[in-house]
C-alpha positions as a LaTeX table, in Angstrom:
\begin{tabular}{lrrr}
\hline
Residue & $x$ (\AA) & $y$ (\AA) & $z$ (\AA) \\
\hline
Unk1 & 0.00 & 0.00 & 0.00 \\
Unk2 & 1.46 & 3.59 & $-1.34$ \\
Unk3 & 2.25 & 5.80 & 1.77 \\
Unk4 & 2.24 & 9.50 & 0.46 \\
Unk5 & 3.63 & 11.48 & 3.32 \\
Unk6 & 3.61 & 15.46 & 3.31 \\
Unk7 & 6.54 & 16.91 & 5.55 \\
Unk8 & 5.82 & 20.28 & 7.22 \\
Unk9 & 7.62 & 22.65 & 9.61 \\
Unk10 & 5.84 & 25.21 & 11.64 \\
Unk11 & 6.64 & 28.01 & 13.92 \\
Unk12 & 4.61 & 27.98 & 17.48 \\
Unk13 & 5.17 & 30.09 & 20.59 \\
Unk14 & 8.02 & 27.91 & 21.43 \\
Unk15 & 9.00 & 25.68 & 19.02 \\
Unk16 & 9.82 & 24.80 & 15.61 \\
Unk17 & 7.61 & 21.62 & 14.65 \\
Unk18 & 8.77 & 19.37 & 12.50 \\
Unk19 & 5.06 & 16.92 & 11.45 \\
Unk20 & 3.98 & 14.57 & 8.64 \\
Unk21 & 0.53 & 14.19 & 7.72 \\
Unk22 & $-0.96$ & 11.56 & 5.35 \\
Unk23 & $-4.43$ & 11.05 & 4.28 \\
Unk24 & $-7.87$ & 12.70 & 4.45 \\
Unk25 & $-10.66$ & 12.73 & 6.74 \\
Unk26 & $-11.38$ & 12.92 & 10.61 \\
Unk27 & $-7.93$ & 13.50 & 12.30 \\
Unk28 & $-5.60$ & 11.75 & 14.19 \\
Unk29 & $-2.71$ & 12.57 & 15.94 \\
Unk30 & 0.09 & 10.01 & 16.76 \\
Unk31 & 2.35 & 11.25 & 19.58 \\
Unk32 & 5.69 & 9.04 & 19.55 \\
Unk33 & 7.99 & 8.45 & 22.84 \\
Unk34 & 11.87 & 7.75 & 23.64 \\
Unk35 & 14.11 & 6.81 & 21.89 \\
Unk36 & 12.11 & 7.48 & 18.71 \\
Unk37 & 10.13 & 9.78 & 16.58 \\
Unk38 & 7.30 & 10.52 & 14.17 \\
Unk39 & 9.01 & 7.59 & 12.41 \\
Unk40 & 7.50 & 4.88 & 14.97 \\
Unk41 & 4.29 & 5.09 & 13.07 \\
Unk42 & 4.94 & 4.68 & 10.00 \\
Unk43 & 3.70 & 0.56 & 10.35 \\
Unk44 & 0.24 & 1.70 & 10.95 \\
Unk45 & 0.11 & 5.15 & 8.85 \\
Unk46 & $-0.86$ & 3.36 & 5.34 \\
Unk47 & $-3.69$ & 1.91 & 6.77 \\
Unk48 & $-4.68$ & 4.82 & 8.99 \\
Unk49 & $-4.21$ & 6.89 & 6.22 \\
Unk50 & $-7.11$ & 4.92 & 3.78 \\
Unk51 & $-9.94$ & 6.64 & 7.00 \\
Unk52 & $-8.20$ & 9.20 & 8.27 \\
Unk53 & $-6.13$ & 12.59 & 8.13 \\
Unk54 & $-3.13$ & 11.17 & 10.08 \\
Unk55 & $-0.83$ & 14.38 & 12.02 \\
Unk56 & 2.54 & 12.53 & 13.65 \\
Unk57 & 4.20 & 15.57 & 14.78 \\
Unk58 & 8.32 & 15.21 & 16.54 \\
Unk59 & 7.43 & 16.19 & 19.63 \\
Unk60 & 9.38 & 19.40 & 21.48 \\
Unk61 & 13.44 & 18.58 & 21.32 \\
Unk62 & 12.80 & 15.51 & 19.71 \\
Unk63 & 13.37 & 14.35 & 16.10 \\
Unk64 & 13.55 & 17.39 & 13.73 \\
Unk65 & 11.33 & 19.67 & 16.55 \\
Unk66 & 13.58 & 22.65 & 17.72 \\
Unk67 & 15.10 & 22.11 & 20.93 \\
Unk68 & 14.44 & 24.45 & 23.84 \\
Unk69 & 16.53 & 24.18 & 27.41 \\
Unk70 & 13.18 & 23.94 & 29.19 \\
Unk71 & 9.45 & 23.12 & 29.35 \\
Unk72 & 9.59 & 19.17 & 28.85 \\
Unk73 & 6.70 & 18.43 & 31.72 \\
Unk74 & 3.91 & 17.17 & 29.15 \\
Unk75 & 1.42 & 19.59 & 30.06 \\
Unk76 & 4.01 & 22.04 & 28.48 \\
Unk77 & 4.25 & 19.56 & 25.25 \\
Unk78 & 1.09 & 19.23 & 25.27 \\
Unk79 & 0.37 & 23.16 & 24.53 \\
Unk80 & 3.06 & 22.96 & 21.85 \\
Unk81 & 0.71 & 20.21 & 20.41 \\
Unk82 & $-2.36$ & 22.40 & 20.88 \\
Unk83 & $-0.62$ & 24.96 & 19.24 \\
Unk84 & $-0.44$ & 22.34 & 16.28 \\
Unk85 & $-3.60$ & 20.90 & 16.11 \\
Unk86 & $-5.69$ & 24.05 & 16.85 \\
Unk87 & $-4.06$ & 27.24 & 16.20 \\
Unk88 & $-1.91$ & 26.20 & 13.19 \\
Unk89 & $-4.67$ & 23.44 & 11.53 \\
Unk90 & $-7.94$ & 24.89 & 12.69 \\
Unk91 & $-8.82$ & 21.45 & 13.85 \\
Unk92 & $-11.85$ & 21.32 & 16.88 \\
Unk93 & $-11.90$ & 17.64 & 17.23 \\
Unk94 & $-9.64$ & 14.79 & 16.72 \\
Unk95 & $-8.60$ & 11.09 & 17.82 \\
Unk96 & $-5.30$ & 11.11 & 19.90 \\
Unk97 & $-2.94$ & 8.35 & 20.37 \\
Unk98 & 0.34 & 7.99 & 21.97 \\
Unk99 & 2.99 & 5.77 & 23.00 \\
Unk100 & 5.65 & 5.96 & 25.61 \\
Unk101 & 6.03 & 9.61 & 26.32 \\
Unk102 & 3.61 & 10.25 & 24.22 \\
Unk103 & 1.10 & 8.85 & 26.58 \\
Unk104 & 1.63 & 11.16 & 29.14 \\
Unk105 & 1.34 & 13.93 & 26.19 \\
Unk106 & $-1.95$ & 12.85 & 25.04 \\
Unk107 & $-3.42$ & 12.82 & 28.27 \\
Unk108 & $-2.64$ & 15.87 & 29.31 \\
Unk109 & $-4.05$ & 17.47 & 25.94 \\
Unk110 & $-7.16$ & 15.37 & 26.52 \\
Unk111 & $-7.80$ & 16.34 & 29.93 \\
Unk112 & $-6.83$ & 20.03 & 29.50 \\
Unk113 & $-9.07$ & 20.50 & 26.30 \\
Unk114 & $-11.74$ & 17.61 & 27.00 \\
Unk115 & $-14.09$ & 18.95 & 24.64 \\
Unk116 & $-11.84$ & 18.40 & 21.65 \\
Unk117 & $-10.68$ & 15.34 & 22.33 \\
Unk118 & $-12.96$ & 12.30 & 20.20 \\
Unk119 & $-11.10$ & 9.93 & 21.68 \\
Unk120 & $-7.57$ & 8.65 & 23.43 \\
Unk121 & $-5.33$ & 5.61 & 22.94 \\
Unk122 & $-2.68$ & 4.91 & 25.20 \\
Unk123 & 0.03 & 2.42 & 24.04 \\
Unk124 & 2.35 & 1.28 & 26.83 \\
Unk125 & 2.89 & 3.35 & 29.50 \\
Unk126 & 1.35 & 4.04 & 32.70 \\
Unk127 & 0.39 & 8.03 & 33.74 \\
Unk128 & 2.70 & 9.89 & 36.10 \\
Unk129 & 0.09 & 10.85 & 39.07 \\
Unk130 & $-2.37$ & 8.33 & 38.73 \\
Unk131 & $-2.28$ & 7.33 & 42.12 \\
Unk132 & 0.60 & 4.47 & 41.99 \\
Unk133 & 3.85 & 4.36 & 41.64 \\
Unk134 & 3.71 & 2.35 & 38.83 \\
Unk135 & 5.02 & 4.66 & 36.36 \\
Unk136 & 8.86 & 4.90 & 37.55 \\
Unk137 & 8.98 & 1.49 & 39.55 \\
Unk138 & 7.88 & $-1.26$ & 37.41 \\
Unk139 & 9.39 & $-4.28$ & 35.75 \\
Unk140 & 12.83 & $-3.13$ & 36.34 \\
Unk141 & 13.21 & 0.48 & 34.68 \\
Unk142 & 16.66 & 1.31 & 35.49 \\
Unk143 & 16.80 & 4.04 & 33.27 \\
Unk144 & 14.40 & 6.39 & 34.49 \\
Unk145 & 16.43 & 6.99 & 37.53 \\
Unk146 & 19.68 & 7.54 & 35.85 \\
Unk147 & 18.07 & 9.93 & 33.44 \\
Unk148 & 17.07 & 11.93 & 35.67 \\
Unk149 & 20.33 & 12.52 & 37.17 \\
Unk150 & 21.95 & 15.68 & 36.16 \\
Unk151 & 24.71 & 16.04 & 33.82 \\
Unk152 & 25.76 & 12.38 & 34.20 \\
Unk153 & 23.76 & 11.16 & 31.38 \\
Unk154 & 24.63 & 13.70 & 28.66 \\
Unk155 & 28.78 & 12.99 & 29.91 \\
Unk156 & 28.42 & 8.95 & 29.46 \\
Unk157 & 26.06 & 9.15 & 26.34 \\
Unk158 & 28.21 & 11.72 & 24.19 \\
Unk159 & 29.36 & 10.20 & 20.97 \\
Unk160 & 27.78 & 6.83 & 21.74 \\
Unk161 & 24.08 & 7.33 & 20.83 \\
Unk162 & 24.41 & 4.78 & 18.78 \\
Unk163 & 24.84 & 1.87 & 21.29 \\
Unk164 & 22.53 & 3.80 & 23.78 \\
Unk165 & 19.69 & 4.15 & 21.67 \\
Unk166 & 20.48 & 0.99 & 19.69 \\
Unk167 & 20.09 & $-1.03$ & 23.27 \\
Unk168 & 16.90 & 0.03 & 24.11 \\
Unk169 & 15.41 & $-0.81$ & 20.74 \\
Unk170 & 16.44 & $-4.19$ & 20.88 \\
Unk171 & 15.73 & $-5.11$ & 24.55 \\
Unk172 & 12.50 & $-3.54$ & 25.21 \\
Unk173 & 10.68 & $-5.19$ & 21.79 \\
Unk174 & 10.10 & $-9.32$ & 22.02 \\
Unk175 & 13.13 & $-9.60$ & 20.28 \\
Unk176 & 16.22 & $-8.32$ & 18.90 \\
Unk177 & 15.01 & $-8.22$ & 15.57 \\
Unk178 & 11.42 & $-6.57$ & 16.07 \\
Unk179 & 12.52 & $-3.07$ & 15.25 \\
Unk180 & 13.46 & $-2.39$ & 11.51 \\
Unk181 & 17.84 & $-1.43$ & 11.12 \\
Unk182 & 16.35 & 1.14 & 8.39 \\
Unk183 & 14.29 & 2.59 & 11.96 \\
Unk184 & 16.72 & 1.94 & 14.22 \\
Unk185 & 19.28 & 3.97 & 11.77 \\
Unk186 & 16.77 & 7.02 & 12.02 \\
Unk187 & 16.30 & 6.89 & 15.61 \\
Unk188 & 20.26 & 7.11 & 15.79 \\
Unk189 & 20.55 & 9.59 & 13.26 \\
Unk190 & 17.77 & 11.89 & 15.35 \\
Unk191 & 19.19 & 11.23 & 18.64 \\
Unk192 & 22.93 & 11.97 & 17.70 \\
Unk193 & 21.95 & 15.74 & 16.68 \\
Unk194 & 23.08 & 17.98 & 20.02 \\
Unk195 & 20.70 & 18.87 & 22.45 \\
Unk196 & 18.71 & 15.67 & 21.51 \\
Unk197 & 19.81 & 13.29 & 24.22 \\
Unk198 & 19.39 & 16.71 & 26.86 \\
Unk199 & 15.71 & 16.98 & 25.57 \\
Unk200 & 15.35 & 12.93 & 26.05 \\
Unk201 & 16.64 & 13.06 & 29.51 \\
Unk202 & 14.83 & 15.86 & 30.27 \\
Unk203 & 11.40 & 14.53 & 29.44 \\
Unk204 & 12.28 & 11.99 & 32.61 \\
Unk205 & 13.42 & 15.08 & 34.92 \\
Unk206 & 9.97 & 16.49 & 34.28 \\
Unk207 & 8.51 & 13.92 & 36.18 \\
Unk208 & 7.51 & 15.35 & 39.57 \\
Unk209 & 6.20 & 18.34 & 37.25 \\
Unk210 & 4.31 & 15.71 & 35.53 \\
Unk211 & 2.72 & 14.11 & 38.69 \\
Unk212 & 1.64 & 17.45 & 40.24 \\
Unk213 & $-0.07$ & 18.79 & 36.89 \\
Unk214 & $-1.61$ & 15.42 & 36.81 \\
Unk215 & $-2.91$ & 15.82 & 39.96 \\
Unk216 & $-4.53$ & 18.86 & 39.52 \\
Unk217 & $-6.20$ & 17.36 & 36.25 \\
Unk218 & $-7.63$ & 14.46 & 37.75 \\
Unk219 & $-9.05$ & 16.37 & 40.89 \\
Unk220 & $-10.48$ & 17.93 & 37.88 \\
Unk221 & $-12.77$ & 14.69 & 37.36 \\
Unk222 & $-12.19$ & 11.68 & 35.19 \\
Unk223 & $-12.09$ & 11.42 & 31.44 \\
Unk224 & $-15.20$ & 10.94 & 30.16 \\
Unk225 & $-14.35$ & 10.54 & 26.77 \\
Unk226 & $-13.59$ & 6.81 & 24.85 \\
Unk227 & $-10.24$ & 5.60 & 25.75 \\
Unk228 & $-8.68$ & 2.42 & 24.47 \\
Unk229 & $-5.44$ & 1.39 & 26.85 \\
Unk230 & $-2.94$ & $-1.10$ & 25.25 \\
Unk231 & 0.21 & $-2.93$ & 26.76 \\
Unk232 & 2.60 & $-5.31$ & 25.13 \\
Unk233 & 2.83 & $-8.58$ & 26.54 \\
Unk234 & 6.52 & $-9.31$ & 26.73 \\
Unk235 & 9.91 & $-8.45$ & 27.33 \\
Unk236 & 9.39 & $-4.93$ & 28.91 \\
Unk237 & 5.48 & $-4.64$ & 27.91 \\
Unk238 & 3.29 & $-2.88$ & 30.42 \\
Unk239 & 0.51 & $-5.65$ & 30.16 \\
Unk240 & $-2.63$ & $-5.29$ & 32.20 \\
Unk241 & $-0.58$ & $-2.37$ & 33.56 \\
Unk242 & $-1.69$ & 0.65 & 31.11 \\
Unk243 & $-5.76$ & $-0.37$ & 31.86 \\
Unk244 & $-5.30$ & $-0.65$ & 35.39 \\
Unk245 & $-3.79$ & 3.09 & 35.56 \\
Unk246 & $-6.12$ & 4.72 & 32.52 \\
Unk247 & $-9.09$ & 3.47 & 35.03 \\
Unk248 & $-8.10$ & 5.80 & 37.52 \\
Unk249 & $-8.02$ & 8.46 & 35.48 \\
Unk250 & $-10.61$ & 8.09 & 32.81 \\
Unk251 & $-14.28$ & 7.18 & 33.17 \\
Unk252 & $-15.32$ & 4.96 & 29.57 \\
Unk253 & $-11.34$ & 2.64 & 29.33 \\
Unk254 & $-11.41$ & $-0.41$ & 26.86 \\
Unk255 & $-8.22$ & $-2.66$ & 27.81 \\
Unk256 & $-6.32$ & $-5.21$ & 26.13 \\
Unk257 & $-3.26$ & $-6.94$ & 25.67 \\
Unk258 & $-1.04$ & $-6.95$ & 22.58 \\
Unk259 & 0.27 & $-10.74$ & 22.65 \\
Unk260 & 3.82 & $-11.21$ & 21.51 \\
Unk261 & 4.99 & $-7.38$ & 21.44 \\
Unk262 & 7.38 & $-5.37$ & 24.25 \\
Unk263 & 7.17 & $-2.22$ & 24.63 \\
Unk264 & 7.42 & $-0.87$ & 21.17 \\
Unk265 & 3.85 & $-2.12$ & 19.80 \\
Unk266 & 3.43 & $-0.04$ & 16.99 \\
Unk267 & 6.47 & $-1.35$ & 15.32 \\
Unk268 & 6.42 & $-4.88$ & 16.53 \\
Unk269 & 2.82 & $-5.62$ & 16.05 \\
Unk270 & 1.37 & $-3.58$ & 13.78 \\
Unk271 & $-1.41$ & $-5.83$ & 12.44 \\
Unk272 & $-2.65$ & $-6.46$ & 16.36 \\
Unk273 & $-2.41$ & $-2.49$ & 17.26 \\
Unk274 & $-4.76$ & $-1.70$ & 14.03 \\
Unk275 & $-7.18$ & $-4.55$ & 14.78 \\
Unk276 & $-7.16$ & $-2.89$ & 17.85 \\
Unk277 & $-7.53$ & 0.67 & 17.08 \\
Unk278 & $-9.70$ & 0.48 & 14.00 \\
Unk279 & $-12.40$ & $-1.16$ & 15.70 \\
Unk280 & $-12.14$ & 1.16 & 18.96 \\
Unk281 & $-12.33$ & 4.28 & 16.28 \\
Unk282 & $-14.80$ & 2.55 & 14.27 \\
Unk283 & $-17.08$ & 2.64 & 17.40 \\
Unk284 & $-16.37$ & 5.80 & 18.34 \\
\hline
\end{tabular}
């Protein structure tokens, strides 16, 4: 299936976006998470793309988004994606999905602008403030800790992105070979630009910011719009994880399992995350 993809940069209040779009109809926007980019959704775009008007913006310091020294808590992101969807497109309602970091990113949008939201996917991740400590503590996530550290990350990472990134790719999908070489190349090639692996880290060091905004939004009441909540099954996959925390924030949460995927589902099962997806949008 042809995949005509239309590249676009656009200047916000703080950033520089770099987004693709593809397609026509209602929209969607597909909010990627560390260590990748837009490029993560390129599996699922084709189809997408045949009943929808698919936006994947890089999110803020990310991919080929500008890079500023601050304002990586998601509710912060999550205005630069506002900024996107409704002051640069003119858009009023839309699907939202996101994976990883992007999670966190779409649910802040959703609950800060609930009336513009049609519906929410999250794919494998938990959200900071939902009551557990889930998000930081699970299954053995080393990482979050040491990149939140200051300075020490950016010293050992410098002029090995490659390995860095290139590890996390192959141990949080099922297997080694689950993540294309022609993505893992442009995750490399995005994540050795400077300031990229400062605006990765910094997306973790946001996290307390994250749980108190969160906070505040879900005193704010649940979620009352459709949400679908997806974790892989293996190898680093969030499981029954990502349902259990979407309930205590949202209201109307459809869970499932993606069998035989880690963490990266939209890469390693494509098929599974559009059976998923397409019949979720379909009813809603």
């Amino acid at each position: 299936m042809t995949l005509n993809l239309e590249h676009h940069f656009v200047t916000l209040p703080e950033v520089t976006m770099h987004y693709v779009t593809a397609g026509c109809g209602a929209p969607i926007v597909l909010l990627h998470g560390f260590p990748q980019t837009w490029f993560e959704w390129r599996p699922i775009m084709a189809e997408l793309a045949q009943r929808y008007r698919v936006i994947a913006p890089d999110l803020r310091g990310l991919g080929d988004t500008s890079r500023p020294q601050s304002g990586y808590d998601k509710s912060t992101i999550a205005g630069d994606v506002w900024s996107l969807l409704h002051d640069h497109l003119g858009l009023r309602r839309f699907h939202v999905v996101g994976h990883d970091w992007g999670g966190p990113v779409a649910y802040a949008l959703t609950a800060l602008h609930r009336d513009a939201a049609q519906t929410l996917t999250i794919l494998d991740v938990t959200i900071p403030g939902d009551g557990t400590d889930v998000f930081s503590t699970s299954q053995g996530r080393w990482h979050h800790a040491f990149h939140r550290t200051a300075d020490l990350p950016e010293a050992l990472v410098h002029g090995r992105e490659d390995i860095y990134v290139r590890w996390f790719l192959e141990n949080f999908a099922a297997h080694k070979g689950a993540i294309s070489e022609t993505a893992k190349a442009e995750y490399v090639r995005a994540y050795a630009q400077p300031g990229a692996m400062r605006a990765g880290f910094s997306y973790y060091r946001a996290i307390p910011q994250d749980m108190s905004h969160n906070a505040e939004l879900i005193a704010a009441g649940k979620l009352q719009m459709p949400v679908l909540a997806l974790g892989g099954s293996e190898a680093f996959g969030r499981a029954e994880l990502v349902e259990q925390s979407l309930r205590a924030v949202a209201s109307n949460v459809t869970g499932g399992i993606v069998q035989g995927s880690g963490h990266f589902v939209p890469e390693e099962k494509p098929d599974a995350l559009l059976e998923h997806l397409l019949a979720f949008l379909a009813d809603n």
